[in-house]
PyMOL Python script that loads the backbone (N, CA, C, O; Angstrom):
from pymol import cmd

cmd.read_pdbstr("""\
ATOM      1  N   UNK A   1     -57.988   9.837  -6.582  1.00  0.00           N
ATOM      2  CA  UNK A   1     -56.602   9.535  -6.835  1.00  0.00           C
ATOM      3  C   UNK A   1     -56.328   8.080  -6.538  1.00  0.00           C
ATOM      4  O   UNK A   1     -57.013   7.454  -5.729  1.00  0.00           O
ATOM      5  N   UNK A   2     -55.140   7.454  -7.320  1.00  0.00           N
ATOM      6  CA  UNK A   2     -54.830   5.893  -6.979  1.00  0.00           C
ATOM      7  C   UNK A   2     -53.753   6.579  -6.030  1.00  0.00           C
ATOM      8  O   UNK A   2     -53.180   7.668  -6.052  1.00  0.00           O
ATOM      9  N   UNK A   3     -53.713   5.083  -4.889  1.00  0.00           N
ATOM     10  CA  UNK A   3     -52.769   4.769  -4.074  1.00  0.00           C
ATOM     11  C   UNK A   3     -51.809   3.830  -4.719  1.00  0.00           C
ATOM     12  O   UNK A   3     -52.022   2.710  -5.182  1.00  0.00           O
ATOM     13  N   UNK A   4     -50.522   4.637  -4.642  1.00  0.00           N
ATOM     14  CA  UNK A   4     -48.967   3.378  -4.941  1.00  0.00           C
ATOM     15  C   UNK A   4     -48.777   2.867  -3.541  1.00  0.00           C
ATOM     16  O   UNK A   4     -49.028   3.520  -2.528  1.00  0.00           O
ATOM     17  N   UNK A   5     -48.490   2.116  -3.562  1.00  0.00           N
ATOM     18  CA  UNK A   5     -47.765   1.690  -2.901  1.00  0.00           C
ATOM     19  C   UNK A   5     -46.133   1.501  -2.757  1.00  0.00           C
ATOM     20  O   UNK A   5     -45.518   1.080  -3.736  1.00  0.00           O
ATOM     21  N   UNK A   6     -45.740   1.676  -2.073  1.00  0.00           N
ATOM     22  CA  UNK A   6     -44.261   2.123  -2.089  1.00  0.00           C
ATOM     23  C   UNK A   6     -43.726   1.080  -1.096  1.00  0.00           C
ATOM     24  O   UNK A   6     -43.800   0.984   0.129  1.00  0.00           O
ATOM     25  N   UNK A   7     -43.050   0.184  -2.248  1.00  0.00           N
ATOM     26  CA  UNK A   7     -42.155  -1.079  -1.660  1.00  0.00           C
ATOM     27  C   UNK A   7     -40.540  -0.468  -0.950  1.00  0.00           C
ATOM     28  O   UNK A   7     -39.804   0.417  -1.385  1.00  0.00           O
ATOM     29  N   UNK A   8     -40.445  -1.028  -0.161  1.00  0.00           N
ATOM     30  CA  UNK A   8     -39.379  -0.648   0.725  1.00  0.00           C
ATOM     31  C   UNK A   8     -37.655  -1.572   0.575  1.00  0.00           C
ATOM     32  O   UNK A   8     -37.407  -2.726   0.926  1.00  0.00           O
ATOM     33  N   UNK A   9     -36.610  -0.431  -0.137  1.00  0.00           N
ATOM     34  CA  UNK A   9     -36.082  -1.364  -0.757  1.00  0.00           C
ATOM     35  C   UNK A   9     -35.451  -2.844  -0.493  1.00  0.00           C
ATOM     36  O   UNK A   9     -35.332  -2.889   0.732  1.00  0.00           O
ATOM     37  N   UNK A  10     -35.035  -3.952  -0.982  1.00  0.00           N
ATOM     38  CA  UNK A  10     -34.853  -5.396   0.066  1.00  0.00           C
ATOM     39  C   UNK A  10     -33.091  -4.778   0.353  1.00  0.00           C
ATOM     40  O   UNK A  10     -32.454  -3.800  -0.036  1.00  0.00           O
ATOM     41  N   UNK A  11     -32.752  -6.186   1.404  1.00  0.00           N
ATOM     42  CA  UNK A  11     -31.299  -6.167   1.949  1.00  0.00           C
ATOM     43  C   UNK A  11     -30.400  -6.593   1.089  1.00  0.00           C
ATOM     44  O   UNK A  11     -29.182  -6.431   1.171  1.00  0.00           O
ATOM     45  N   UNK A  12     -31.006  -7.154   0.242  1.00  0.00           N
ATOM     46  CA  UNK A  12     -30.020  -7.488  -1.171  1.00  0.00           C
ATOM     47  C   UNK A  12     -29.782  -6.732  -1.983  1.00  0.00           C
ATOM     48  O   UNK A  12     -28.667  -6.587  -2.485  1.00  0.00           O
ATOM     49  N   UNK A  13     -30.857  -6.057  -2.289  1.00  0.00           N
ATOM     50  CA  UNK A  13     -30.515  -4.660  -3.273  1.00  0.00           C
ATOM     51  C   UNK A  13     -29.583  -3.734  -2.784  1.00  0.00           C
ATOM     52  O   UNK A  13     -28.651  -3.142  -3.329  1.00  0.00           O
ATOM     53  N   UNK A  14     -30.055  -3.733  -1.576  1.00  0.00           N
ATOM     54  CA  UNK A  14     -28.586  -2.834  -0.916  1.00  0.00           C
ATOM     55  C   UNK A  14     -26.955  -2.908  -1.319  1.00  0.00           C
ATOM     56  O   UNK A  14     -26.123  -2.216  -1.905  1.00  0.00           O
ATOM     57  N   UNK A  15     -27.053  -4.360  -0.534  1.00  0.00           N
ATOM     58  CA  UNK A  15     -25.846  -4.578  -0.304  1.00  0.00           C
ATOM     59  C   UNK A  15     -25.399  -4.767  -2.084  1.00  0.00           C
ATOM     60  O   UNK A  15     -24.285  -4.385  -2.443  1.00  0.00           O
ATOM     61  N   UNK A  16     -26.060  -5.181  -2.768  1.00  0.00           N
ATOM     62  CA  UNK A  16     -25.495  -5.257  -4.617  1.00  0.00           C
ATOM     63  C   UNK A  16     -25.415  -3.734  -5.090  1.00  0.00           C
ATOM     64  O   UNK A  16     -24.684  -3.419  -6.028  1.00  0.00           O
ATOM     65  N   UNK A  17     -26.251  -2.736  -4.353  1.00  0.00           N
ATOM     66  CA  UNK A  17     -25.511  -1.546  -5.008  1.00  0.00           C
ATOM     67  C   UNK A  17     -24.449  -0.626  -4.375  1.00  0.00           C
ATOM     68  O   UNK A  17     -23.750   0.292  -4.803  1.00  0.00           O
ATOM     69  N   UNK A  18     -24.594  -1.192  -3.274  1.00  0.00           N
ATOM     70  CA  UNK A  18     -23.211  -0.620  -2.276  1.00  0.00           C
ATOM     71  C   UNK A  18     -22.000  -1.616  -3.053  1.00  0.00           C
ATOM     72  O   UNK A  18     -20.931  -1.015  -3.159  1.00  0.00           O
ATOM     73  N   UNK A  19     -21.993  -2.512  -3.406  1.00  0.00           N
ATOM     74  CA  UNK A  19     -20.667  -3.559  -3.537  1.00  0.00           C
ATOM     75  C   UNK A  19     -20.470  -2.596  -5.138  1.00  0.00           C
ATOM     76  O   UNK A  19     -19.354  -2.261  -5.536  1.00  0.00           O
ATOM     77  N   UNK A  20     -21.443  -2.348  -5.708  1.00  0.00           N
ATOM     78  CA  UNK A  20     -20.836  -1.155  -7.077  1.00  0.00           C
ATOM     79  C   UNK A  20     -20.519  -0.519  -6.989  1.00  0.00           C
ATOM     80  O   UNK A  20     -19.576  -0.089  -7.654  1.00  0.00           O
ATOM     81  N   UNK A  21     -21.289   0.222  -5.752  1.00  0.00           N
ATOM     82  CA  UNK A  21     -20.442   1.725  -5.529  1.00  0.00           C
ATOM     83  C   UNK A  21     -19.100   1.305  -5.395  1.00  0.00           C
ATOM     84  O   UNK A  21     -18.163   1.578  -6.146  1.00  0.00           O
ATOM     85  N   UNK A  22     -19.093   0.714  -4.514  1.00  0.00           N
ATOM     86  CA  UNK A  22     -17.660   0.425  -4.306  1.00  0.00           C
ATOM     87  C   UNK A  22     -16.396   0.081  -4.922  1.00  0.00           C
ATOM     88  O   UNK A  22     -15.242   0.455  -4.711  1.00  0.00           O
ATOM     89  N   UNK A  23     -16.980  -0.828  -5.838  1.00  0.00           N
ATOM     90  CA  UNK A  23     -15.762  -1.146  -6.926  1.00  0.00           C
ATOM     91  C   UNK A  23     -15.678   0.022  -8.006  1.00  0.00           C
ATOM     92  O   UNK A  23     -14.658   0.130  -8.687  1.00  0.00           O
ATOM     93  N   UNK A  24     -16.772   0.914  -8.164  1.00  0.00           N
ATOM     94  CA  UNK A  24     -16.762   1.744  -8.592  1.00  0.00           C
ATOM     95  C   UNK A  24     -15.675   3.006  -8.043  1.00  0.00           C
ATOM     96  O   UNK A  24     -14.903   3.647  -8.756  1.00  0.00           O
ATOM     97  N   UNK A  25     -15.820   3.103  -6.983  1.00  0.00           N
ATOM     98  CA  UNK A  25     -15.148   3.854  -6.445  1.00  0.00           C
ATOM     99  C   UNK A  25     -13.411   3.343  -6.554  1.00  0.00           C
ATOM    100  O   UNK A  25     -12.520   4.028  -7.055  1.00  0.00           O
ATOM    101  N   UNK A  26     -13.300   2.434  -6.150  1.00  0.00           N
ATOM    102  CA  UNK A  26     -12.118   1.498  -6.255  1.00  0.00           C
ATOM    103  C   UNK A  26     -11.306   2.061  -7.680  1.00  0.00           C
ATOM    104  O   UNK A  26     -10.291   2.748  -7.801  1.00  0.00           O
ATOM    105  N   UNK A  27     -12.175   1.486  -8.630  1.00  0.00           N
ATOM    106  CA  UNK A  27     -11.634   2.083  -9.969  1.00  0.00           C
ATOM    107  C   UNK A  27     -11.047   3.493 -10.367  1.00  0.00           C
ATOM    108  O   UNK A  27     -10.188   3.769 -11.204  1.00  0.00           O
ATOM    109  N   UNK A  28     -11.783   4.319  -9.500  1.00  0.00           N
ATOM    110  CA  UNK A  28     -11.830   5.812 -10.060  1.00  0.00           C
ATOM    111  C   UNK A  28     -10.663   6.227  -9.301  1.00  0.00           C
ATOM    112  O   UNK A  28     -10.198   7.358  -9.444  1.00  0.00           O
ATOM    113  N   UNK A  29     -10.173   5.391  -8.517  1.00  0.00           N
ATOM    114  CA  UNK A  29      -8.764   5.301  -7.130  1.00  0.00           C
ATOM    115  C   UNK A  29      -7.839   5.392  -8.310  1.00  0.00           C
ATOM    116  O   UNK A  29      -7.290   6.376  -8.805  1.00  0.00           O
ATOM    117  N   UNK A  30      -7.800   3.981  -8.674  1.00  0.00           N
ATOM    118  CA  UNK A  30      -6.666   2.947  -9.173  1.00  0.00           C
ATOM    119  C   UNK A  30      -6.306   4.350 -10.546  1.00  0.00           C
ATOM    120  O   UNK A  30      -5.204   4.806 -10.852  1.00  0.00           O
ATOM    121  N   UNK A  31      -7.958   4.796 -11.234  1.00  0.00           N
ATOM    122  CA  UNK A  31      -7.315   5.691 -12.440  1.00  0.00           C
ATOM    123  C   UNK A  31      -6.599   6.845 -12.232  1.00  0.00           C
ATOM    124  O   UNK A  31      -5.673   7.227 -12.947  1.00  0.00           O
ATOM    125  N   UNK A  32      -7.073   7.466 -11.141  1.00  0.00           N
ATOM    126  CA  UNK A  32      -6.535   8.499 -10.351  1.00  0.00           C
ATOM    127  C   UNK A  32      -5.178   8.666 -10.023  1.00  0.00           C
ATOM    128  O   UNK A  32      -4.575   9.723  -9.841  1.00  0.00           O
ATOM    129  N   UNK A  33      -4.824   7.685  -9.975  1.00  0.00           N
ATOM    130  CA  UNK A  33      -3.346   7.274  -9.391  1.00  0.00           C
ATOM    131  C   UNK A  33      -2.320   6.882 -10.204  1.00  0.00           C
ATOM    132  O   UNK A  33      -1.103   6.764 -10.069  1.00  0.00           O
ATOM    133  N   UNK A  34      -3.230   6.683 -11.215  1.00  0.00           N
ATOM    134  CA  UNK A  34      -2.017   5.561 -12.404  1.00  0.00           C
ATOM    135  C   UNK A  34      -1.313   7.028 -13.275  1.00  0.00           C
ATOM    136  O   UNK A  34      -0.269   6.912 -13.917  1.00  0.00           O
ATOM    137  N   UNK A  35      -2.062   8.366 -13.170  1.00  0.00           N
ATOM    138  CA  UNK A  35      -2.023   9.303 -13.915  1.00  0.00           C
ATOM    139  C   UNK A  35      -1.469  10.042 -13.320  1.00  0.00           C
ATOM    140  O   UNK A  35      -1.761  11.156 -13.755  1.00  0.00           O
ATOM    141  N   UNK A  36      -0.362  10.148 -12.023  1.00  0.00           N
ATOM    142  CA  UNK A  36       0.143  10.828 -11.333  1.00  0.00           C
ATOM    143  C   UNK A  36       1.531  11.199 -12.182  1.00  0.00           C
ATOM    144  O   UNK A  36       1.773  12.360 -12.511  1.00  0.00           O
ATOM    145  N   UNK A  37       2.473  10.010 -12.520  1.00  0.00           N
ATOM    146  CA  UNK A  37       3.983  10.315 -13.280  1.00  0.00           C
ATOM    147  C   UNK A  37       4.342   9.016 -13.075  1.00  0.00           C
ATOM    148  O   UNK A  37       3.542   8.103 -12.867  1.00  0.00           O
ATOM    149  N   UNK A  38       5.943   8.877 -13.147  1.00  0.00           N
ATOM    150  CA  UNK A  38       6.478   7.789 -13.152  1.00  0.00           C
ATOM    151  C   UNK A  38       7.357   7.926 -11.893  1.00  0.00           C
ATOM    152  O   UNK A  38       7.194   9.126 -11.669  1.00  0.00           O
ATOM    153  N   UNK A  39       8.167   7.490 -10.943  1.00  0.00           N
ATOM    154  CA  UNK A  39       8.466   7.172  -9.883  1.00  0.00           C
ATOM    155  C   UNK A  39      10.026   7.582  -9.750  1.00  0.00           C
ATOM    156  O   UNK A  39      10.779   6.912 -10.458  1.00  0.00           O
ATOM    157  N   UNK A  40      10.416   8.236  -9.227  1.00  0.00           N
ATOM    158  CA  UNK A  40      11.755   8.916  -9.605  1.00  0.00           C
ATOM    159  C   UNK A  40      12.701   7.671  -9.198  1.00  0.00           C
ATOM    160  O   UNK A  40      12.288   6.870  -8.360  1.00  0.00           O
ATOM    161  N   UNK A  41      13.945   7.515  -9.782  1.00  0.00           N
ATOM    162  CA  UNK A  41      15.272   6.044  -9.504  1.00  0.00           C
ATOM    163  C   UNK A  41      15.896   6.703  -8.190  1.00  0.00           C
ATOM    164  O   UNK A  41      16.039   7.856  -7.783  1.00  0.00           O
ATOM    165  N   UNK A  42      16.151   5.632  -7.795  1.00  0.00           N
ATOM    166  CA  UNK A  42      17.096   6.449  -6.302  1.00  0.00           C
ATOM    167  C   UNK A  42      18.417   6.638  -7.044  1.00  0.00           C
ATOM    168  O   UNK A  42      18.927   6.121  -8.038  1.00  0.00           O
ATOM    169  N   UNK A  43      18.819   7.709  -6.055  1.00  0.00           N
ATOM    170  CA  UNK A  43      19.907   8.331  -6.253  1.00  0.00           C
ATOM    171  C   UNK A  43      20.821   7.210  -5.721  1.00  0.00           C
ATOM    172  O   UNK A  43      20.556   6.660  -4.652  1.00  0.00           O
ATOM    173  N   UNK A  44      22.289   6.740  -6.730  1.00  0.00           N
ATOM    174  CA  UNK A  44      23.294   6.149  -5.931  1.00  0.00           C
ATOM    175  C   UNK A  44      24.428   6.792  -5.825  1.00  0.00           C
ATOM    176  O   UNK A  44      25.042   7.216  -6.804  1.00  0.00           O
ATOM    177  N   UNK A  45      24.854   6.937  -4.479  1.00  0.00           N
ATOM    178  CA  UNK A  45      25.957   7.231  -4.098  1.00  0.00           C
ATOM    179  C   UNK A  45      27.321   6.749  -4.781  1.00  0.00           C
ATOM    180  O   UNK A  45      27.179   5.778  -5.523  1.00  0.00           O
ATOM    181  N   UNK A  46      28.388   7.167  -4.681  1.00  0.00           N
ATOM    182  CA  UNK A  46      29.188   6.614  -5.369  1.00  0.00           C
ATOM    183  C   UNK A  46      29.798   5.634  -4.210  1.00  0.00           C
ATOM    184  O   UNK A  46      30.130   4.530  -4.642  1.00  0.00           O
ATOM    185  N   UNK A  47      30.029   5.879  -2.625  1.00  0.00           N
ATOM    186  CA  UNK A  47      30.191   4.942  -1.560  1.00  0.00           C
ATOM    187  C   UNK A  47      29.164   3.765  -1.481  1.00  0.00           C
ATOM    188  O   UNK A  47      29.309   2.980  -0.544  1.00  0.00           O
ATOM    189  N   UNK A  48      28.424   3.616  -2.120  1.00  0.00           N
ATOM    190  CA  UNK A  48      27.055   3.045  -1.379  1.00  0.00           C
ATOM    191  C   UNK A  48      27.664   1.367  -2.013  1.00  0.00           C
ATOM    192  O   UNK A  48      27.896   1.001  -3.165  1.00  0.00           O
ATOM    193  N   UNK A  49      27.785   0.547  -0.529  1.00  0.00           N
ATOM    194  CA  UNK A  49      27.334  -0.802  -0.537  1.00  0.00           C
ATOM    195  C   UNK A  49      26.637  -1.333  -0.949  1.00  0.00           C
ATOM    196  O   UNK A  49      27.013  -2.192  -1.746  1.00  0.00           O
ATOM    197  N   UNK A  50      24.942  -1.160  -0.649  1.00  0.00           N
ATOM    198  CA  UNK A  50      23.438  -1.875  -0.674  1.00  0.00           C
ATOM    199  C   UNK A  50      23.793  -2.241   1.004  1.00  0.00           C
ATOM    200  O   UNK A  50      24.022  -1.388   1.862  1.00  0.00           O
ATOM    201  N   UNK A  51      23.774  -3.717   1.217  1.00  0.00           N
ATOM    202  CA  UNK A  51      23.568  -3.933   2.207  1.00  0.00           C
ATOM    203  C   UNK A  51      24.179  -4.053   3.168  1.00  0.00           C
ATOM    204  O   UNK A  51      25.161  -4.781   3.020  1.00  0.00           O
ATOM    205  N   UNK A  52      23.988  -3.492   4.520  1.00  0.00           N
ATOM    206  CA  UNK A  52      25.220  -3.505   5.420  1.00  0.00           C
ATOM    207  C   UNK A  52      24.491  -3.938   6.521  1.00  0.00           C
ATOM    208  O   UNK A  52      23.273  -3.991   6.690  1.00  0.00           O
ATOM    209  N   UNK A  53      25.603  -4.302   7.387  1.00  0.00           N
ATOM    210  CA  UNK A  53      24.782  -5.260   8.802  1.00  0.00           C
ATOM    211  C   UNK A  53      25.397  -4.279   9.843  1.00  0.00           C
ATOM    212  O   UNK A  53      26.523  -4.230  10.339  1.00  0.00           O
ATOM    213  N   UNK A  54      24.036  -3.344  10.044  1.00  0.00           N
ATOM    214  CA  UNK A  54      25.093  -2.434  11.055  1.00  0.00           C
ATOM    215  C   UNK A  54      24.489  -2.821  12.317  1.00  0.00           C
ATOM    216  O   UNK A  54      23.635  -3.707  12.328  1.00  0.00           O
ATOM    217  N   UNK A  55      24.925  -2.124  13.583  1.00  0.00           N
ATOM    218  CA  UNK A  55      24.664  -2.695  15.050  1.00  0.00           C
ATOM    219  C   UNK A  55      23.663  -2.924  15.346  1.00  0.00           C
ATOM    220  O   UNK A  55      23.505  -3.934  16.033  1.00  0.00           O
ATOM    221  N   UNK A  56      22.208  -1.906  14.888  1.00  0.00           N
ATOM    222  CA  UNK A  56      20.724  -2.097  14.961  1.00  0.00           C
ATOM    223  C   UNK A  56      19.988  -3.150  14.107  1.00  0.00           C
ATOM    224  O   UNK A  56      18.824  -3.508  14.288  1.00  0.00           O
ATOM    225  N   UNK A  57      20.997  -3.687  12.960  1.00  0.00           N
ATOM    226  CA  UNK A  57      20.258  -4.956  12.311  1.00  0.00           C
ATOM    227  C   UNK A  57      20.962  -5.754  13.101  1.00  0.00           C
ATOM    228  O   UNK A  57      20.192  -6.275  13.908  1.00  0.00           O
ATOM    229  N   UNK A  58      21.787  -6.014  13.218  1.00  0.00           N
ATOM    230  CA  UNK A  58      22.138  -6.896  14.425  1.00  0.00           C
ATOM    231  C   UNK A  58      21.413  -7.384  15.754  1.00  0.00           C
ATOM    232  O   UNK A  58      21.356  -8.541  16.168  1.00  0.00           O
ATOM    233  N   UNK A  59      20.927  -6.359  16.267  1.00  0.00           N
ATOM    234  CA  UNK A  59      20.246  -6.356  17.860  1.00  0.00           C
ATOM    235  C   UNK A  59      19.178  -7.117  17.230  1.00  0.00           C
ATOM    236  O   UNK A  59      18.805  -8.200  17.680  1.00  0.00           O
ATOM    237  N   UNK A  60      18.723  -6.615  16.284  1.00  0.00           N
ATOM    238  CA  UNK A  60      17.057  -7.122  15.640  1.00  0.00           C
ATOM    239  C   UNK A  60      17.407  -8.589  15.516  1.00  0.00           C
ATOM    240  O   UNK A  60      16.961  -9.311  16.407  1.00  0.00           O
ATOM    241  N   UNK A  61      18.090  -9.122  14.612  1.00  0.00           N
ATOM    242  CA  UNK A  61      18.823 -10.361  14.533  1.00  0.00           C
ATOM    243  C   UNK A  61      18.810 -11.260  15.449  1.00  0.00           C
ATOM    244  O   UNK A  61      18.456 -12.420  15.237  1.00  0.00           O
ATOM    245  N   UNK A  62      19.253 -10.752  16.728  1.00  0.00           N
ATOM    246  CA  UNK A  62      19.727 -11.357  17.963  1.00  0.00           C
ATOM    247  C   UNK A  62      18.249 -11.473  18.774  1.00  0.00           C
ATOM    248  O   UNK A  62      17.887 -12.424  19.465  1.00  0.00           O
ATOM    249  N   UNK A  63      17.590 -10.380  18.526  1.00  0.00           N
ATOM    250  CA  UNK A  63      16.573 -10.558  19.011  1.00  0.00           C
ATOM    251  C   UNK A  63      15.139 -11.526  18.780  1.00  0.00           C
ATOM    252  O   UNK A  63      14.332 -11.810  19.665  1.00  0.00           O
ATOM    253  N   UNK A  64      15.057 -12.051  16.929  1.00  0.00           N
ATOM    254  CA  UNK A  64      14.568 -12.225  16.661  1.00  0.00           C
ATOM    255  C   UNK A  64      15.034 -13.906  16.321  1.00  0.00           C
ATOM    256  O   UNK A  64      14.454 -14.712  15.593  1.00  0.00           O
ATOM    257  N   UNK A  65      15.835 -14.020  16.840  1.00  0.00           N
ATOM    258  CA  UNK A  65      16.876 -15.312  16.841  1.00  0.00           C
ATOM    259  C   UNK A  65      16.795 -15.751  15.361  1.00  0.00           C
ATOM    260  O   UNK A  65      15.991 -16.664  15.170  1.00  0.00           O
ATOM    261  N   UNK A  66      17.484 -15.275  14.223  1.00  0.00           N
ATOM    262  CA  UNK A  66      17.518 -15.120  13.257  1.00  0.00           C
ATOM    263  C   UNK A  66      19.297 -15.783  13.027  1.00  0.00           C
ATOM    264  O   UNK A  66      19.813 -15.792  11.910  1.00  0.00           O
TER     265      UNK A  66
END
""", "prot")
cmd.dss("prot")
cmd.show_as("cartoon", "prot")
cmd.util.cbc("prot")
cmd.orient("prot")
């Protein structure tokens, strides 16, 4: 019988097929996700301001010397 020899794979090969997996994986995220629906509108109140400066944005304010 012949002997192979069996090269042991390098640190570069590694790391270049881990960085595919990866973006690979990445991708199969991003498609995964894009195919969920569309994002429901918030509901507006018919009272609703937007922005109000109530006592706890305030403290933050004060605190953050803003």
């Amino acid at each position: 019988m012949k002997q192979v020899d069996v090269k042991s794979p390098s640190r570069r090969d590694f790391f270049r097929k881990a960085g595919i997996g990866a973006g690979a994986l990445g991708a199969t995220a991003v498609t995964l996700a894009a195919g969920r629906g569309e994002a429901a509108e918030p509901v507006k109140s018919p009272n609703a301001a937007g922005y109000r400066e109530t006592d706890h944005v305030k403290k933050y304010y004060e605190l953050a010397k803003f």
